[in-house]
N, C-alpha and C positions, 0 to 999 in steps of 0.2 A: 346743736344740743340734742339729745337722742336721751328719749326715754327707755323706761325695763317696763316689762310683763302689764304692756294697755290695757285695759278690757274697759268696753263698753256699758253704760246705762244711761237709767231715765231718772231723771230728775226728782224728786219729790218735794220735798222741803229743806226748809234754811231758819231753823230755830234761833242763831245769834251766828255772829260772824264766822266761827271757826268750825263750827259741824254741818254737815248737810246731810238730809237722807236720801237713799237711792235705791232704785228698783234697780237690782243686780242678777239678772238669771233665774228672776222669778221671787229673791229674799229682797226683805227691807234690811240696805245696810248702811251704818255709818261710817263716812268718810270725813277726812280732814279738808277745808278748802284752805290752797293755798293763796289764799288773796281775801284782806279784810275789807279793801271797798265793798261797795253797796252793793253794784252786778242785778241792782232789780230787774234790768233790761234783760241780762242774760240768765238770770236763774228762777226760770219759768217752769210750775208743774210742767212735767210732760217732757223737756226739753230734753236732746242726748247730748249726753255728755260723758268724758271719759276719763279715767281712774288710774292710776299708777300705783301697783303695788307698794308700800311701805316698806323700809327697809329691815324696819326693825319688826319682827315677827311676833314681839308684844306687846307695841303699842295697841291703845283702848283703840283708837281708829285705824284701822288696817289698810286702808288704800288715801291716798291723797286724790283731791278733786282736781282736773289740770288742765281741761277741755270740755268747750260745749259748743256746738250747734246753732247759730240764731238763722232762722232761714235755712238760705244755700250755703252761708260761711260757716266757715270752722275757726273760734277765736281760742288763742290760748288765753288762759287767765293765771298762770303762775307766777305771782307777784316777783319768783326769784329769779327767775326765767329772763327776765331784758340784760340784766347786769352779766348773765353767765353767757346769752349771745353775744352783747358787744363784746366781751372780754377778747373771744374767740376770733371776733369778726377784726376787732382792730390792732389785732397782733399782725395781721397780714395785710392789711389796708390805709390804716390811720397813715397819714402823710410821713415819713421820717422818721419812723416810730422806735426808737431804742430799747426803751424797756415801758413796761407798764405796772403799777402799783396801784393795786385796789383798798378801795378804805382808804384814803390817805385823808388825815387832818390838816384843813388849814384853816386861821381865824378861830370863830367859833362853831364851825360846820366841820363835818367828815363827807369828803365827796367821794364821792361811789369809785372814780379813777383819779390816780396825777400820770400822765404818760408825757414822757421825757423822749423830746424830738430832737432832730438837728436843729433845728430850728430855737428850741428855750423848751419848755417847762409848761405844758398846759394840764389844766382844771376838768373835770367831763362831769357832770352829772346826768344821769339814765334817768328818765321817767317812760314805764310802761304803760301803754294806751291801751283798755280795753272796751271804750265807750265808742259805739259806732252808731250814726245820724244820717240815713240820706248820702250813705258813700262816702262820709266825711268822718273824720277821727275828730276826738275832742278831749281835753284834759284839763280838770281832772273831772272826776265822775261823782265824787266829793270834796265839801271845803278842807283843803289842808294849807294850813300853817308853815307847815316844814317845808312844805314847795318851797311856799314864799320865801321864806328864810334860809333858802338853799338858791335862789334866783339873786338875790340880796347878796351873797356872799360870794358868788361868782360874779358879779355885776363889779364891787371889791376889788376882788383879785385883777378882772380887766384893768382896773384902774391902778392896778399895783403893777403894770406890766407883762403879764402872766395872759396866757392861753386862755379862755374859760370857754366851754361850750356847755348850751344844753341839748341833749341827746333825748329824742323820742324814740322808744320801740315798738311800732305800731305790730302787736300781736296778733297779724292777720293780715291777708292778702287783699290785692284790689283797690285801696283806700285813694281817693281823690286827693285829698291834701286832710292835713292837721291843724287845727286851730283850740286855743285856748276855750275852756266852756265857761265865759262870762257867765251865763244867768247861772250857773252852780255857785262860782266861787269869782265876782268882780278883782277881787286885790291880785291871783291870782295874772289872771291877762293881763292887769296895767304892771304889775311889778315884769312881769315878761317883756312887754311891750318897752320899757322903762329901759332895762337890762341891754334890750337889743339896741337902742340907741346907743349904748355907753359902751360896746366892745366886746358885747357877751354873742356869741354865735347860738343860731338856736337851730339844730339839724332836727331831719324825722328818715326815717328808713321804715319800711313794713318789712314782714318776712314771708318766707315759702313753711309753712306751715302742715302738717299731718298729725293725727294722732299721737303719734309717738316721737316728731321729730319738730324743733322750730330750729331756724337759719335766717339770718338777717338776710334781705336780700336787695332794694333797691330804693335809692333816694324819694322821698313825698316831698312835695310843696308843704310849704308851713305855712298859713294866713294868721297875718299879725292884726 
């Protein structure tokens, strides 16, 4: 996935989920962030982070928020970013892979892929990781609902005979293993936990990561 026209800044402030301000070349400006979780870990006065030109040359926010800096790592945080790597990554990779279809509805969920194998007919749902702990990934970084409710209906479909996996995109290099973040959100790891018992596959992958570029790159351990 390859970003247009990067430039760097410093962080200032995060008034509500979708604005943040940023020291730009010396101006205070505002940018869109593309990622509603919390990020309090990552969106620290001071921190750099980095910006992606807008497409559109009249939106009120002119640069999308799309990278930051914690430490020595470089994390992506564009919530849209996991779905548009795996896409890329499992056209060439996924086992058998014939075709793939994004958004596809099934039950009363719409899961992020249905990719049609030699094999039959599997489920994928993507969750993007950007909460990092002591070299460990962790998900989610907030309680969501939908998770659950998305682990549940891939848990389902196993039991319907159908493929289902959950897909980690761990946004960032390095990561020891991935694990469910209990003390966030409990329902979250037991419905997980649950899930892998009954036929549900739970992968994690991190990526090679720059500025302006993420790439899915190598399998992580998942701690259940």
């Amino acid at each position: 996935m390859q970003y247009r026209d990067v430039k760097r800044a410093r962080f200032l402030e995060r008034p509500n989920r979708f604005i943040a301000y940023v020291d730009l070349e010396g101006r205070r400006q505002i940018c869109h962030v593309k990622n509603t979780g919390r990020c309090r870990e990552l969106l620290l006065p001071g921190a750099e982070v980095f910006l992606e030109i807008a497409e559109n040359p009249n939106r009120k926010t002119p640069y999308d928020l799309i990278a930051v800096r914690k430490g020595g790592r470089l994390i992506n945080m564009d919530s849209q970013a996991p779905n548009h790597v795996f896409g890329e990554w499992a056209a060439d990779h996924w086992p058998g892979v014939r075709e793939i279809h994004p958004e596809y509805t099934y039950g009363h969920s719409r899961f992020d892929f249905r990719i049609d194998t030699e094999q039959g007919t599997e489920f994928v749902e993507v969750k993007g990781v950007t909460l990092e702990e002591g070299g460990f990934a962790r998900f989610p970084d907030a309680p969501t609902e939908r998770g659950v409710k998305h682990i549940e209906e891939l848990q389902r479909a196993a039991e319907a005979g159908y493929g289902a996996t959950l897909f980690f995109v761990v946004q960032m290099e390095g990561i020891h293993a991935v694990a469910p973040n209990d003390d966030t959100h409990p329902a979250f790891g037991e419905a997980l936990r649950q899930a892998s018992r009954n036929g549900v596959r739970v992968l994690a992958y991190d990526c090679l990561i720059s500025p302006d570029r993420l790439e899915l790159h190598s399998s992580v351990p998942v701690i259940l």
